[in-house]
C-alpha positions as CSV (number, residue, x, y, z in Angstrom):
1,X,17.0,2.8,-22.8
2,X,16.6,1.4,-19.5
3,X,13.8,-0.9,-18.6
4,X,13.5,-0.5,-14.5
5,X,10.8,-3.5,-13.2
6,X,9.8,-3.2,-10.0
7,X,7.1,-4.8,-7.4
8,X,5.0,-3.4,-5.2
9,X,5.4,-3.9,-1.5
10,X,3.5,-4.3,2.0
11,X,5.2,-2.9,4.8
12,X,4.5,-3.3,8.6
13,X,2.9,-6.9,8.4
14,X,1.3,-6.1,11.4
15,X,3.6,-5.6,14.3
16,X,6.8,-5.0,12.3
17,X,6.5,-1.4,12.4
18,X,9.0,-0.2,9.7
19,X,11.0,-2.8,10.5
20,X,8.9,-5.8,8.0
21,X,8.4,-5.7,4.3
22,X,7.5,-7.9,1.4
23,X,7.9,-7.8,-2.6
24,X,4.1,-8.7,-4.2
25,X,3.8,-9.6,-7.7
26,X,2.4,-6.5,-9.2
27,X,4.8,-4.0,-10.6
28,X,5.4,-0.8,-11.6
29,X,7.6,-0.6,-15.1
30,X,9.9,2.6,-15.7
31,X,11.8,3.4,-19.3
32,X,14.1,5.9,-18.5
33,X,17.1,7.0,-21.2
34,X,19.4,10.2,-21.3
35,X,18.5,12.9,-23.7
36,X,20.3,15.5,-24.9
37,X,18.6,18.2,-22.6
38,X,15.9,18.6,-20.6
39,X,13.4,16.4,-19.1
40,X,10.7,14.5,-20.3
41,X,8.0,12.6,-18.5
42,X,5.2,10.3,-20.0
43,X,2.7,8.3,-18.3
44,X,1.6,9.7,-14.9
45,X,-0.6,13.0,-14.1
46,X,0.7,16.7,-15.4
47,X,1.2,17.7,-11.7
48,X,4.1,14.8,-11.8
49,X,5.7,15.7,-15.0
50,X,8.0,18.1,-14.0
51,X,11.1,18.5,-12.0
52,X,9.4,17.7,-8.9
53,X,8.6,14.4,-10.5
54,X,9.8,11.7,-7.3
55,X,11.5,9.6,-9.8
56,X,13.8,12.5,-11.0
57,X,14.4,14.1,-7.5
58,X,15.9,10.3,-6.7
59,X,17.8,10.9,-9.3
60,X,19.0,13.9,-8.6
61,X,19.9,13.2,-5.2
62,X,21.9,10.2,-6.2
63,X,24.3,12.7,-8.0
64,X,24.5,14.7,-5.5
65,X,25.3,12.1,-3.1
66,X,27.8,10.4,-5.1
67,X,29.2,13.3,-7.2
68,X,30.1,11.1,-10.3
69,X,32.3,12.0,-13.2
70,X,29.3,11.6,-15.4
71,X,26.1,12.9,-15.2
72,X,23.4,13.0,-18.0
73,X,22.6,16.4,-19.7
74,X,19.0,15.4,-19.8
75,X,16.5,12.7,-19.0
76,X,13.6,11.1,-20.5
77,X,10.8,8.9,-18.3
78,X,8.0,6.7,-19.3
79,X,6.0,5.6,-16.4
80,X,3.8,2.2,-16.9
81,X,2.0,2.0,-13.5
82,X,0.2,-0.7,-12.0
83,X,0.4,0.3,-8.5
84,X,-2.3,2.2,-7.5
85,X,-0.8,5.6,-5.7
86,X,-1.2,6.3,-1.7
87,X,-3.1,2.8,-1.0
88,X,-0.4,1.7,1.1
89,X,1.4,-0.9,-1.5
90,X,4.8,0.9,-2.3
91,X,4.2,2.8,-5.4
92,X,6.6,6.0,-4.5
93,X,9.1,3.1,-3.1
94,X,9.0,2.0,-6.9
95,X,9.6,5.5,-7.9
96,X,12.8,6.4,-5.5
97,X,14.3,2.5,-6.5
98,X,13.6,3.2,-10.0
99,X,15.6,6.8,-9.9
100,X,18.4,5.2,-7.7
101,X,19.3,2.4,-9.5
102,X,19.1,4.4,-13.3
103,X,21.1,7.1,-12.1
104,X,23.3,4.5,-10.7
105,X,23.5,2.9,-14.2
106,X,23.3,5.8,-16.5
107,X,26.4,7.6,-14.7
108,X,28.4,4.7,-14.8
109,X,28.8,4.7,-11.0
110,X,28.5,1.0,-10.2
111,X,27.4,1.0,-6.8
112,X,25.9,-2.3,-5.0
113,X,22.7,-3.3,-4.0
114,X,23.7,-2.4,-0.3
115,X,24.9,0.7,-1.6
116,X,21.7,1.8,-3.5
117,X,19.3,0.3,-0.9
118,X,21.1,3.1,1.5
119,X,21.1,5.8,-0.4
120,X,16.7,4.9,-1.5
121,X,16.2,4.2,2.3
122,X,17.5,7.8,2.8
123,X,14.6,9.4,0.2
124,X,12.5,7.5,2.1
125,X,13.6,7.3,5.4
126,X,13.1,4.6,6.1
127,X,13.8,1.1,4.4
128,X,10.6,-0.9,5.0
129,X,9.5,-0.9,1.8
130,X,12.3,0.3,0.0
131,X,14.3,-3.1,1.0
132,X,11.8,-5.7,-0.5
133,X,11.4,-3.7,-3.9
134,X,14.7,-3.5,-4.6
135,X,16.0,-7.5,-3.1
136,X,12.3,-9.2,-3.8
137,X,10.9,-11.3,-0.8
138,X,10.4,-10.4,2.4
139,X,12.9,-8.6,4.2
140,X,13.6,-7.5,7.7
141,X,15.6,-4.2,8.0
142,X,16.6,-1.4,10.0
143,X,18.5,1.5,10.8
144,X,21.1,1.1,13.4
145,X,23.8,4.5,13.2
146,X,23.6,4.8,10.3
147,X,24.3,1.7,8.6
148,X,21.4,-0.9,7.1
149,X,21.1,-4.3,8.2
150,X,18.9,-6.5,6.5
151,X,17.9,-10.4,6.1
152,X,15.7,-12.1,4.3
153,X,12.9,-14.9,4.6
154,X,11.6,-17.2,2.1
155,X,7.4,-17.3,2.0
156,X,6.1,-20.1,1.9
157,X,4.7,-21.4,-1.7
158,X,1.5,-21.8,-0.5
159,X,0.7,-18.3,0.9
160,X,-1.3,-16.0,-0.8
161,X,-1.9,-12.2,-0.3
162,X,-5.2,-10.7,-1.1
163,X,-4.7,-6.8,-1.1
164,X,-8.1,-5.4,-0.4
165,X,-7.7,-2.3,-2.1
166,X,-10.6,0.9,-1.9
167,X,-11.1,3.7,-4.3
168,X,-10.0,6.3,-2.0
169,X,-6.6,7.5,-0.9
170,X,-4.8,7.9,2.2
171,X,-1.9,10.4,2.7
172,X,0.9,8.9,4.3
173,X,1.7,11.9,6.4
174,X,-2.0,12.1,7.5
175,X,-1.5,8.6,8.6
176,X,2.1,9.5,10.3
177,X,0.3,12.4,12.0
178,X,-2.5,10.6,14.0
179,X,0.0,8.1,15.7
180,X,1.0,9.1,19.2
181,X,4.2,10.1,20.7
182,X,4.5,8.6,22.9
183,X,4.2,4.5,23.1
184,X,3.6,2.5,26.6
185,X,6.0,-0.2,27.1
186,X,3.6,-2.9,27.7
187,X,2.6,-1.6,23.9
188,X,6.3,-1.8,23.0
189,X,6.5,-5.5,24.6
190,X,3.4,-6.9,22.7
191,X,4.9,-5.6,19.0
192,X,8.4,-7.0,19.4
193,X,7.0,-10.3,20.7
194,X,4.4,-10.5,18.4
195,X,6.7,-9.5,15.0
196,X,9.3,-12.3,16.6
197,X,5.9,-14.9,16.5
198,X,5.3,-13.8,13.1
199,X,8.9,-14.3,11.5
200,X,9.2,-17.4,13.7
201,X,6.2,-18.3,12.2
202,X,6.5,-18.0,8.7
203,X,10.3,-20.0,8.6
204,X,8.9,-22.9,10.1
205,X,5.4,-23.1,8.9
206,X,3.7,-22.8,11.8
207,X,0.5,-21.1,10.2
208,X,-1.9,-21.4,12.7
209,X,0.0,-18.8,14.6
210,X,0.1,-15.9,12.4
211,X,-3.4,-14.7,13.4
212,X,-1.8,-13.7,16.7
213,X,0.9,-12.5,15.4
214,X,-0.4,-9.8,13.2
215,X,-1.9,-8.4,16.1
216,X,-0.2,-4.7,17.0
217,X,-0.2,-1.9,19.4
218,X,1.3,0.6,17.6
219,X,0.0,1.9,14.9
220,X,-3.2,-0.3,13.2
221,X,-5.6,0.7,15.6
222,X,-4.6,4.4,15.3
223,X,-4.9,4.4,11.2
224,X,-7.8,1.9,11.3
225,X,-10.1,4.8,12.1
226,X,-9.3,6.6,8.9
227,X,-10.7,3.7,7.0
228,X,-14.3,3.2,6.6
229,X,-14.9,-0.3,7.2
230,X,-11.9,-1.5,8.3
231,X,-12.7,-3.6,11.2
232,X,-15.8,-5.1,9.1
233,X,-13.2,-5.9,6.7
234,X,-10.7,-7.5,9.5
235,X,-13.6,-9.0,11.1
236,X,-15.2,-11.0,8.2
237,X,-11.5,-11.9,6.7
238,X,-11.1,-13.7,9.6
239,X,-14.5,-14.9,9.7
240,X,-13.9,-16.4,6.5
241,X,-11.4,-18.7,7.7
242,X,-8.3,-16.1,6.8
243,X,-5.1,-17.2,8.3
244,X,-3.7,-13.4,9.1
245,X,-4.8,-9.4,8.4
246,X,-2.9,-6.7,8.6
247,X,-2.9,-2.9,7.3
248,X,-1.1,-2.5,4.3
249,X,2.0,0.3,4.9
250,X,-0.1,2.8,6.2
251,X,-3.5,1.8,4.8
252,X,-6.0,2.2,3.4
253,X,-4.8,-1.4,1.5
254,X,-6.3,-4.6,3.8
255,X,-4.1,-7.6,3.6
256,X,-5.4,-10.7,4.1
257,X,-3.1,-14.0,3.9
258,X,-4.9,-17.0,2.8
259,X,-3.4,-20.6,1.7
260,X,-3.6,-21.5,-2.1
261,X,-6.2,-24.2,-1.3
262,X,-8.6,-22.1,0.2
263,X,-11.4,-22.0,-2.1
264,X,-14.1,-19.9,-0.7
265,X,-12.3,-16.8,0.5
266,X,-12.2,-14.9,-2.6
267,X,-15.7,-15.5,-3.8
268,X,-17.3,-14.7,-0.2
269,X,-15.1,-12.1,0.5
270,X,-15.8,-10.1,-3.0
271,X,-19.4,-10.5,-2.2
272,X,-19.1,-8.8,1.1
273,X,-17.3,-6.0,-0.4
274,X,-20.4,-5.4,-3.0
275,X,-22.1,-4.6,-0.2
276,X,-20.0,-2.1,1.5
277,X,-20.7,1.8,0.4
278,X,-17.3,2.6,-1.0
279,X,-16.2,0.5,-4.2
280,X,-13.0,-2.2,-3.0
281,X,-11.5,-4.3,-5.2
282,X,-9.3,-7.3,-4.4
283,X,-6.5,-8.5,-5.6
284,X,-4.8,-12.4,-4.9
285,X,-0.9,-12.2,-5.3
286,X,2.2,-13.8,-4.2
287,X,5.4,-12.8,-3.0
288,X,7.9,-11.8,-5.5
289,X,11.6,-12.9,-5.0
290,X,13.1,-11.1,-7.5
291,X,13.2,-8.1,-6.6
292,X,14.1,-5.2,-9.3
293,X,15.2,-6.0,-12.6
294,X,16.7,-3.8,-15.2
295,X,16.7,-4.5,-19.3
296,X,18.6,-2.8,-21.3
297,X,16.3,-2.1,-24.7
């Protein structure tokens, strides 16, 4: 039996429009073995436990992709999630890395991480998210005819995430749908200089520039009007001395980035959120540099 670990992610940071992503230390855990026939799936909702199940369609089009001499008869998942689903922090990129790299395994096809992370970014379509659950920190990637490219930076130790995380969902495609079509070029301008600031800033510790540069033009303000209470939520994170916010993948996750010494932020900040109508919950993290790892038990 495979044990497939893998952390949740934050995509966009801000300006880096699926371009930016980074690993967080929460994960979802998948045990997935072959079976005689069939397929089997434990630990999520009935309407997932079924051939349509995201896990086994990444599975599925991994074989059909790669076409290997060996292909298990029948599979068996167990799903222990920690990722709560459509809140903008990776959980179906956990599901399509999780299929890709046990099919890889199980069929003995012994493809690389550049390999896999190709053939998950094509599931997905893009690699935003995809890239950091899979390597671990926080990557930059994109698509460029075809072909991946892909680098990683180091956070610093002392950066914290605080996912600000609500009790109601937001459909990605619903969030896809209400950006526009087109995008001025004066937008276009302001998001490529700002996710340069914000890579610039994060190599070389220049914190007191990340506030800019989690500003965007493409997509925040758009999705931010799906989210009750997001700009009170932006507005007293940075009231409270935050040193960046941005939406979480596509929302309605809020990320705030904090240093470790920052002692009031959490307190202050969960009080605020008591008095909000929907229930939020927040979460401190880190950045997780591992990546995905697979046991075998």
């Amino acid at each position: 039996m495979l044990e497939i670990k893998v952390p949740a992610t934050t995509a966009n940071i801000g300006p880096g429009f699926d371009t930016l992503g980074l690993a967080l230390n929460v994960y979802n855990k998948f045990y997935i073995s072959e079976i005689d026939k069939g397929i089997y799936i434990d630990g999520c909702d009935d309407k997932y436990r079924n051939e349509n199940n995201l896990i086994y369609t990444s599975m599925k089009y991994f074989y059909n992709k790669i076409n290997p001499p060996k292909i298990p008869t029948g599979i068996k998942i167990k799903i222990e999630s920690n990722i709560p689903l459509s809140r903008g922090l990776g959980s179906s990129a956990t599901c399509i890395v999780a299929g890709v790299v046990a099919a890889n395994i199980l069929s003995d096809s012994n493809l690389n991480k550049y390999e896999l992370l190709k053939i998950a970014s094509e599931i997905e379509d893009h690699p935003d998210n995809i890239a950091p659950a899979l390597l671990g920190n926080m990557v930059v990637s994109l698509i460029d005819d075809g072909n991946i490219y892909y680098d990683t930076i180091k956070i610093p130790n002392e950066l914290s995430f605080c996912c600000i995380i609500p009790d109601f969902e937001l459909s990605t495609s619903l969030a896809r749908s209400i950006l526009p079509n087109t995008i001025y070029h004066k937008d276009c301008v302001f998001n490529i200089s700002h996710s340069t600031l914000l890579v610039s800033a994060l190599l070389n510790k220049n914190f007191d520039l990340i506030k800019i540069a989690c500003k965007d033009k493409i997509h925040q303000d758009y999705r931010g009007k799906l989210i009750e209470n997001y700009y009170d939520i932006v507005n007293m994170s940075y009231d409270l001395n935050c040193i960046g916010v941005f939406l979480s993948g596509a929302g309605p996750t809020i990320m705030s980035i904090i240093k470790d010494d920052d002692i009031n932020f959490i307190g202050e900040m969960k009080s605020f959120l008591e008095s909000l109508d929907n229930r939020w919950i927040l979460k401190k993290l880190k950045c997780d540099t591992n990546g995905t790892i697979v046991n075998v038990i």
